[in-house]
C-alpha positions as a Markdown table, in Angstrom:
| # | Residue | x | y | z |
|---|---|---|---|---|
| 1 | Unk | 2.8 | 4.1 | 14.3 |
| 2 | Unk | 5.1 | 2.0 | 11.9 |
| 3 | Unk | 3.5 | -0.8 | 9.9 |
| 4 | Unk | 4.4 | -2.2 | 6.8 |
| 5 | Unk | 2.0 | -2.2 | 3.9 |
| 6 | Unk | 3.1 | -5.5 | 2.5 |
| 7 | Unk | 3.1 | -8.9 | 4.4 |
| 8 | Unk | 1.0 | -12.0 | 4.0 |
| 9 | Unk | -1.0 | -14.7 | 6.5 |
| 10 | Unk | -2.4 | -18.0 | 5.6 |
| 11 | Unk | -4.6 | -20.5 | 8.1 |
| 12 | Unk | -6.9 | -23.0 | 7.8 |
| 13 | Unk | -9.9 | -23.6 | 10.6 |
| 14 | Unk | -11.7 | -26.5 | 10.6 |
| 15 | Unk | -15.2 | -28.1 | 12.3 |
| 16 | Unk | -17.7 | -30.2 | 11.9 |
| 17 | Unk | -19.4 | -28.9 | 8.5 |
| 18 | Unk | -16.6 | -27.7 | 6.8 |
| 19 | Unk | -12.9 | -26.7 | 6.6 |
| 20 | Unk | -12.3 | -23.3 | 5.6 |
| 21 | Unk | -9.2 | -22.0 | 4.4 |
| 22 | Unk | -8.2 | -18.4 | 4.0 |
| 23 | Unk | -4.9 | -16.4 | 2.3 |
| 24 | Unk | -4.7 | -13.2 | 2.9 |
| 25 | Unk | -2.1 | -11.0 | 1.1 |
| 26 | Unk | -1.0 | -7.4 | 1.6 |
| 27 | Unk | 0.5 | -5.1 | -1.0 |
| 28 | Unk | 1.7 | -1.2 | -1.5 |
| 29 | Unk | -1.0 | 1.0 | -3.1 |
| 30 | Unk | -2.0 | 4.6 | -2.5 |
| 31 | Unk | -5.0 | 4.0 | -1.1 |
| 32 | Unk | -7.7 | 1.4 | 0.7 |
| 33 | Unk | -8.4 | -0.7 | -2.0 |
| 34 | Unk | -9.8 | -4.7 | -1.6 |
| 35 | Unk | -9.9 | -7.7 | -3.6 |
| 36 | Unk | -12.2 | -10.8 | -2.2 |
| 37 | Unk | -12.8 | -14.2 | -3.4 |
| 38 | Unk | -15.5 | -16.2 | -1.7 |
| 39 | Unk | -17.3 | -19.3 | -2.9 |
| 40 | Unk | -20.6 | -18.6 | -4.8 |
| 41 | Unk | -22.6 | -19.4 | -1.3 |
| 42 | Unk | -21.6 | -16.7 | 0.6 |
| 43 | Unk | -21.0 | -13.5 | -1.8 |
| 44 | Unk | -23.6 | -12.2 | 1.3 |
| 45 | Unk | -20.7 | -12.1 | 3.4 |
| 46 | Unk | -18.3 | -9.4 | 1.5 |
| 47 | Unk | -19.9 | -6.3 | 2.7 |
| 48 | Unk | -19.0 | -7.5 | 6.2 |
| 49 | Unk | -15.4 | -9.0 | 5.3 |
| 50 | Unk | -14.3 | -5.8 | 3.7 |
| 51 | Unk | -15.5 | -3.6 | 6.9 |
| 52 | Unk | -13.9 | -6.4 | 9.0 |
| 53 | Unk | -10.4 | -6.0 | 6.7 |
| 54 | Unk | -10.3 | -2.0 | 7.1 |
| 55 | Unk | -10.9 | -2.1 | 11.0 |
| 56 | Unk | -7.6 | -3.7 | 10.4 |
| 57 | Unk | -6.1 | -1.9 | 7.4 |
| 58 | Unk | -5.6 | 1.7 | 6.9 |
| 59 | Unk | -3.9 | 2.1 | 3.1 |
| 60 | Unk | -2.7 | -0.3 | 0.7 |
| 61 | Unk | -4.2 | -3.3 | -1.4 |
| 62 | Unk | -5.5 | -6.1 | 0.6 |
| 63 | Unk | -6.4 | -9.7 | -1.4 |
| 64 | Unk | -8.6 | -12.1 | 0.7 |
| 65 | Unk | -9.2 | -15.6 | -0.7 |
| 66 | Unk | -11.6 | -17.6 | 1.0 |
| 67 | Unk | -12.1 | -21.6 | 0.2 |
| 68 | Unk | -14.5 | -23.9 | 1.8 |
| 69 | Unk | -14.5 | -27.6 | 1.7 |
| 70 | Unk | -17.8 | -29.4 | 2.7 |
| 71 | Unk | -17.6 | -32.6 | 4.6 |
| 72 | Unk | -20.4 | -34.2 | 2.8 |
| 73 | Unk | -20.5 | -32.8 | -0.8 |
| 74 | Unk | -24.3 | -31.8 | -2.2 |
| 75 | Unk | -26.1 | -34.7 | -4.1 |
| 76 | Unk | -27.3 | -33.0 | -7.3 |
| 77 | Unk | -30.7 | -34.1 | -8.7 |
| 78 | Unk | -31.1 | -35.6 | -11.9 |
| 79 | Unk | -34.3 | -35.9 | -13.6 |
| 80 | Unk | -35.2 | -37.7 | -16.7 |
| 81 | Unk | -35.8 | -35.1 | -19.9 |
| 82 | Unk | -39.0 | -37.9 | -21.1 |
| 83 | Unk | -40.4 | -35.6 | -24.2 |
| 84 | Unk | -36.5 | -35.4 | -25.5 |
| 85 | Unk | -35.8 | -39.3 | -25.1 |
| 86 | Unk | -39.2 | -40.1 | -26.1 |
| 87 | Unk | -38.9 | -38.1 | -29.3 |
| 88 | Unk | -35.4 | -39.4 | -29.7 |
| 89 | Unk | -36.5 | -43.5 | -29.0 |
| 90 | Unk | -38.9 | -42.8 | -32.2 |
| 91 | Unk | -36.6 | -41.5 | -34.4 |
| 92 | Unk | -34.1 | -44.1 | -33.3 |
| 93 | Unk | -36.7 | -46.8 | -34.1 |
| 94 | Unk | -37.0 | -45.0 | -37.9 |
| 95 | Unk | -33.8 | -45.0 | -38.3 |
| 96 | Unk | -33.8 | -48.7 | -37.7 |
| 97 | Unk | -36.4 | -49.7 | -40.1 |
| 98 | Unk | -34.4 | -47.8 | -42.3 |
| 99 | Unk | -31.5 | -50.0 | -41.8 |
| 100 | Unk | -29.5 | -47.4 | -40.8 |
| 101 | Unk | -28.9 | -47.8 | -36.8 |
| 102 | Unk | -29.0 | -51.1 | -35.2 |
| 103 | Unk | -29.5 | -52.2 | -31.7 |
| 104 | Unk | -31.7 | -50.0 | -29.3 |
| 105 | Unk | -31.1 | -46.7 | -26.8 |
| 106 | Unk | -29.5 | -48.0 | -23.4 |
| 107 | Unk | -28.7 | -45.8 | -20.5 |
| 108 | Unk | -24.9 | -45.1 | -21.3 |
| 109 | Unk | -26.7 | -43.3 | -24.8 |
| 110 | Unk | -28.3 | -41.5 | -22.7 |
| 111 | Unk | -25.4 | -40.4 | -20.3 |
| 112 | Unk | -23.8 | -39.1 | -23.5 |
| 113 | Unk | -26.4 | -37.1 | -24.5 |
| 114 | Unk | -26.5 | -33.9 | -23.0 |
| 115 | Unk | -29.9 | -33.1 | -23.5 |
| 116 | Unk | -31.3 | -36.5 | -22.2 |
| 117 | Unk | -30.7 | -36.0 | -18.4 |
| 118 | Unk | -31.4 | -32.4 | -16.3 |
| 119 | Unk | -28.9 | -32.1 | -13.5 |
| 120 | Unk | -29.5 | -29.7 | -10.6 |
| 121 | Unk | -27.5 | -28.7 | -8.3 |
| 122 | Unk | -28.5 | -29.2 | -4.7 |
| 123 | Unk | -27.7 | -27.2 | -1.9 |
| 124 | Unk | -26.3 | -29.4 | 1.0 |
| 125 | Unk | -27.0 | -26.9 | 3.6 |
| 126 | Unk | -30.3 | -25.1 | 5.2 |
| 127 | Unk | -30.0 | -21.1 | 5.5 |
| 128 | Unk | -29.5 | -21.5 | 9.4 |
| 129 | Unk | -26.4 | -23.8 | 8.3 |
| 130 | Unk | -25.1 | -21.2 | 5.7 |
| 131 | Unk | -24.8 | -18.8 | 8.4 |
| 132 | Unk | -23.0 | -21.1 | 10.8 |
| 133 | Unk | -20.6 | -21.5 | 8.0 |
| 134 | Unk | -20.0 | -17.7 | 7.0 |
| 135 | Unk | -19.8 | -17.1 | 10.6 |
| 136 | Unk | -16.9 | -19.7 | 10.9 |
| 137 | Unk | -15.6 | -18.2 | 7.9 |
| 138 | Unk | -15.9 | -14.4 | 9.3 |
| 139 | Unk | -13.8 | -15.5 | 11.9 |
| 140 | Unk | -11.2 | -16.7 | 10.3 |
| 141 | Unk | -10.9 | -13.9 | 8.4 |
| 142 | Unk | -10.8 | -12.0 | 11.8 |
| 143 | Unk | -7.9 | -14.4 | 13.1 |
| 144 | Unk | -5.9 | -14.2 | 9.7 |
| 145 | Unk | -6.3 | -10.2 | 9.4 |
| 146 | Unk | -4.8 | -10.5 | 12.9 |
| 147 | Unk | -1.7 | -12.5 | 12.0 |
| 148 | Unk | -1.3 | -10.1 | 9.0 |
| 149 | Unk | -0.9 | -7.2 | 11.9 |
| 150 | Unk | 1.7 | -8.9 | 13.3 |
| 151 | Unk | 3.8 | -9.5 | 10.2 |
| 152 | Unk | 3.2 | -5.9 | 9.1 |
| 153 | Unk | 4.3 | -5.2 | 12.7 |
| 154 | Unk | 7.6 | -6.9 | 12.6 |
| 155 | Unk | 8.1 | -5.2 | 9.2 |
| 156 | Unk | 7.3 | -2.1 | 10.2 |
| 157 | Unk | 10.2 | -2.1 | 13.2 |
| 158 | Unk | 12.7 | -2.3 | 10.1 |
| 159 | Unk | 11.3 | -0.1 | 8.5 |
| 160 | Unk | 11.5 | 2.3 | 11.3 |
| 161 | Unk | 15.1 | 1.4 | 12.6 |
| 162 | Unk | 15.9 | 2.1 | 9.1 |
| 163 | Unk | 14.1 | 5.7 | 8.3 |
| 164 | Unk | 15.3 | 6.7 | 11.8 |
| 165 | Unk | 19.2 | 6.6 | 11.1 |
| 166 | Unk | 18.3 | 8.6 | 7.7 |
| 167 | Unk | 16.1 | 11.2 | 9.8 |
| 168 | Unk | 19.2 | 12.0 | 12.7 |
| 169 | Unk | 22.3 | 11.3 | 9.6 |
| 170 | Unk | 19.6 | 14.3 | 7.9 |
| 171 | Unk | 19.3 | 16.3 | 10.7 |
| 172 | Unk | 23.1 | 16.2 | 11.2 |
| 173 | Unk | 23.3 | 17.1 | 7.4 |
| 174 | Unk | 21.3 | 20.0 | 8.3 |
| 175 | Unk | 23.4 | 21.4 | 10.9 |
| 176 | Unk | 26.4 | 21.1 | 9.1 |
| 177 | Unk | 24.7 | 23.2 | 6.0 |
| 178 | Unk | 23.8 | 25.9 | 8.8 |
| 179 | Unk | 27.5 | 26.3 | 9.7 |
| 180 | Unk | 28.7 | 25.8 | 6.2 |
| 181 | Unk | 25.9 | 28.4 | 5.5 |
| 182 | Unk | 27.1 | 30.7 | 8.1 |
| 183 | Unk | 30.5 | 30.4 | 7.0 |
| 184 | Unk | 29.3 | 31.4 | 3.8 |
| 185 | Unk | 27.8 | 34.7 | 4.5 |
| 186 | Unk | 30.2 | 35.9 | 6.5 |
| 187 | Unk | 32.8 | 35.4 | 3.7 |
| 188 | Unk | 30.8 | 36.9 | 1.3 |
| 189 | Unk | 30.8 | 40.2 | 3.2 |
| 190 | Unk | 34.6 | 40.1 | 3.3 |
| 191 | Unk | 34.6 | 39.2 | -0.4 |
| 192 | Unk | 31.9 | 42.6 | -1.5 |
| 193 | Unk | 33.7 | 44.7 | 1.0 |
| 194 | Unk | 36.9 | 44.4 | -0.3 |
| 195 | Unk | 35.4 | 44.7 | -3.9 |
| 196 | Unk | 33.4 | 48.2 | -2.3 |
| 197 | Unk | 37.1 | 49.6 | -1.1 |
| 198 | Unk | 38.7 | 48.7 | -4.4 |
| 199 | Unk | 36.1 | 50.3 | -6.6 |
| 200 | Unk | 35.8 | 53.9 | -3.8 |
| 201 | Unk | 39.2 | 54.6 | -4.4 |
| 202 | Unk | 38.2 | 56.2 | -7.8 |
| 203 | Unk | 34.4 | 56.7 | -6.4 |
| 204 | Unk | 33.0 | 59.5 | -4.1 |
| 205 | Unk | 30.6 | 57.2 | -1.6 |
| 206 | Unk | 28.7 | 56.8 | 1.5 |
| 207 | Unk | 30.5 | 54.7 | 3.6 |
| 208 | Unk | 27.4 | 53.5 | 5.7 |
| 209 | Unk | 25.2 | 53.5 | 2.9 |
| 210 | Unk | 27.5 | 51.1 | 1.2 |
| 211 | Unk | 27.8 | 49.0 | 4.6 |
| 212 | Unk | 24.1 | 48.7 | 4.7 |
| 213 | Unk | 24.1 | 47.9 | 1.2 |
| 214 | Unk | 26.7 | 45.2 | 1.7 |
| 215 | Unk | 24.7 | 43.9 | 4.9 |
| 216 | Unk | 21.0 | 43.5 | 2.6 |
| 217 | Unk | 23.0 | 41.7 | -0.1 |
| 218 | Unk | 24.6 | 39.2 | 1.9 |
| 219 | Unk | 21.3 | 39.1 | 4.0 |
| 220 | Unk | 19.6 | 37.2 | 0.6 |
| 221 | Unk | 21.8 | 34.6 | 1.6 |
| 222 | Unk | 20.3 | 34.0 | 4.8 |
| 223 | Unk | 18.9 | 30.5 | 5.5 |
| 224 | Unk | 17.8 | 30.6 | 9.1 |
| 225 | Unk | 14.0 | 30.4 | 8.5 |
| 226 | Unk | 14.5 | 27.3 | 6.4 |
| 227 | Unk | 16.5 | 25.7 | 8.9 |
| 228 | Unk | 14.0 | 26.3 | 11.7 |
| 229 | Unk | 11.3 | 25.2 | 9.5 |
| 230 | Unk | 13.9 | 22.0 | 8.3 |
| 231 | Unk | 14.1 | 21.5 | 12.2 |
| 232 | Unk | 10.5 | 21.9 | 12.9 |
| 233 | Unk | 9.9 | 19.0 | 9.8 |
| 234 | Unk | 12.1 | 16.9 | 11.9 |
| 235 | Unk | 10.3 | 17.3 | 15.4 |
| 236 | Unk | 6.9 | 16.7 | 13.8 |
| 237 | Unk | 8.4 | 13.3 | 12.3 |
| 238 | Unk | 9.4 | 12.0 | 15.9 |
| 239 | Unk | 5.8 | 12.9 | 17.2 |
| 240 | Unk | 4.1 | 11.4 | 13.8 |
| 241 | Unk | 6.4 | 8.0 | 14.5 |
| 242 | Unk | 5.3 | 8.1 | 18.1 |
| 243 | Unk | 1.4 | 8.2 | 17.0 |
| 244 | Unk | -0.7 | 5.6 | 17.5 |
| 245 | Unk | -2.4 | 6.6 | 13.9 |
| 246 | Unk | -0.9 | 5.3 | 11.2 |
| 247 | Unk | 1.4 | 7.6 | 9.6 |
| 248 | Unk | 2.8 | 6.7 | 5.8 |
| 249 | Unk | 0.6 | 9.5 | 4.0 |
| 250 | Unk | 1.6 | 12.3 | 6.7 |
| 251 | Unk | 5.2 | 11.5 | 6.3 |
| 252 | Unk | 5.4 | 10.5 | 2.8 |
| 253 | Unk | 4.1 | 15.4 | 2.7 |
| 254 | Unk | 6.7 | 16.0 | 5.4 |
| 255 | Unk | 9.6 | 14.9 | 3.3 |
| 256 | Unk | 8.1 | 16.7 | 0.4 |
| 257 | Unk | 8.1 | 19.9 | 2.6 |
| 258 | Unk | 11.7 | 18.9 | 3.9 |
| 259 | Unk | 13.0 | 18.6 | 0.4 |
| 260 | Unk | 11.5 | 22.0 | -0.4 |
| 261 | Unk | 13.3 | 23.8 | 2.6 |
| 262 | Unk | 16.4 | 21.7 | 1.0 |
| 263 | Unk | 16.2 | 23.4 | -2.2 |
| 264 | Unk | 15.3 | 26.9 | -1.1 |
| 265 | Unk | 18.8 | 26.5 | 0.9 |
| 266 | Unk | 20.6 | 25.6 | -2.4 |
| 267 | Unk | 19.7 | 28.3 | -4.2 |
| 268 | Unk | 20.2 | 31.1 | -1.2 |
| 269 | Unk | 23.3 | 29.9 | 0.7 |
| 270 | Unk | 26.3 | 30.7 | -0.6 |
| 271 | Unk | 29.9 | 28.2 | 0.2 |
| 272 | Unk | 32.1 | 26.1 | -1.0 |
| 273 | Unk | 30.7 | 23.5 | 0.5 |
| 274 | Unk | 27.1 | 24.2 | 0.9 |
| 275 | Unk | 26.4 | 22.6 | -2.3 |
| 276 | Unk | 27.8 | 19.3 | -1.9 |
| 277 | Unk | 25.6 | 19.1 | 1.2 |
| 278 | Unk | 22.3 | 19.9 | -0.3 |
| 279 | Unk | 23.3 | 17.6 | -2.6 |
| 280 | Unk | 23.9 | 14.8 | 0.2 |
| 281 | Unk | 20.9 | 15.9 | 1.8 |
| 282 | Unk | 18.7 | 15.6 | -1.5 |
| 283 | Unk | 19.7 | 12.0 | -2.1 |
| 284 | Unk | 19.0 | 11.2 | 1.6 |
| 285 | Unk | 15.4 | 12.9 | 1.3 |
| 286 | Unk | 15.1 | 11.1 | -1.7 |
| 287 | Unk | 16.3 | 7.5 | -0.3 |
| 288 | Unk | 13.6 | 8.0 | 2.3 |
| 289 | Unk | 10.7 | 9.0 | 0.0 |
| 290 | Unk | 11.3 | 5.7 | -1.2 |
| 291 | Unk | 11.0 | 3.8 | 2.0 |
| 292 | Unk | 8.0 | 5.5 | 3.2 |
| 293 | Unk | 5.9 | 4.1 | 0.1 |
| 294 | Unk | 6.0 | 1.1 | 2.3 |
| 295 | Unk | 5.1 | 2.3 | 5.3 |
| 296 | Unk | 0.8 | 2.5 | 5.9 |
């Protein structure tokens, strides 16, 4: 199965209590890996957003951002520090016998001071209502980890068209290093042959020793078990594609395995132009690689 590791979904559910907004975004990384922001009242709810984002998410770096907008804002409770402004009234009034201060404390002095007035924040809502709200809050997440499926989705076809008409331009690549291949060895046979009859004419030798000899050497050369396995590499690809498991890791070792096969081939086959296809073929392995890092 092709999905994308990147894409991005954003939505915004509302109800009576509260609208809740929710962004999530997707990004390449190596592994599973999670990133949450939720209001302070309902860091209780992570454990359960995280299981609920990797029943969705195989690999790469999810970001969840999670707002939520009361319709009726808490009241905070204020309460009256008396012992401060008591102790502050007196030595207000000493100052002012002093002749230092004039006029007495009002109420905007003692919005100013800090210390005169204790604020406390109040929740707005019971328990029962908190987990109303991270249930509406859980299921947005569900709905927006469900719209970022369908983005990675779409991405993912591309992704596939694209790796596809590397994989068949590789495995004609492959085919045509086989021939060249072939080509090859047969050629060099001719070549040590005729170097075997130039150097018996002086020589006393065993004609089907020196044929065996000639047929072990140019054996080396041989690259049919590489290009069964190289063909074997591409088969498994097809099936991995086909899977309904997500398959960036598994392919992401195939090519590594492919591009080991490549360079066994370059450094056994023997042709002219053997070399500028493993070179081709390299570059193709190479421009794949790349495209399955985005690929889950």
């Amino acid at each position: 199965m092709f999905r994308s590791m990147t894409g991005f979904a954003s939505l915004t559910k509302e109800d009576p209590r509260a609208t809740v907004g929710i962004t999530l975004r997707a990004v390449n990384h190596r592994y599973f890996d999670v990133q949450v922001r939720l209001p302070q009242g309902f860091l209780a709810s992570e454990t359960k957003l995280r299981s609920l984002l990797q029943s969705h998410v195989a690999r790469g770096r999810i970001e969840l951002s999670v707002s939520v907008q009361l319709r009726e804002a808490a009241v905070p409770e204020i309460e009256l520090h008396e012992g401060f402004v008591r102790r502050l009234g007196e030595a207000i009034d000493r100052a002012r016998a002093q002749g230092v201060v004039s006029g007495s404390l009002t109420p905007g002095d003692l919005v100013r001071i800090p210390q005169a007035l204790i604020i406390r924040e109040r929740p707005s809502e019971s328990a029962e209502e908190t987990a109303v709200l991270a249930g509406l809050v859980e299921s947005a997440v569900e709905e927006a980890a469900g719209a970022l499926d369908e983005m990675r989705a779409r991405e993912g076809e591309h992704l596939r068209k694209d790796l596809d008409e590397r994989r068949e331009a590789l495995a004609a690549l492959i085919e045509r290093i086989a021939a060249a291949a072939a080509e090859g060895r047969v050629d060099l046979e001719a070549r040590l042959a005729e170097r075997v009859r130039d150097l018996s004419r002086d020589l006393q030798a065993d004609s089907a020793a020196i044929a065996q000899e000639i047929v072990r050497t140019a054996g080396r050369s041989d690259i049919s078990e590489e290009v069964v396995r190289f063909r074997a590499h591409l088969a498994h690809w097809s099936v991995l594609a086909d899977g309904d498991e997500p398959c960036g890791r598994k392919l992401d070792f195939l090519l590594q395995e492919m591009n080991r096969e490549v360079n066994t081939i370059g450094s056994k086959a023997d042709g002219l132009s053997v070399t500028e296809l493993v070179v081709n073929a390299k570059a193709e392995l190479e421009k794949m690689r790349e495209q399955v890092q985005n690929v889950e």
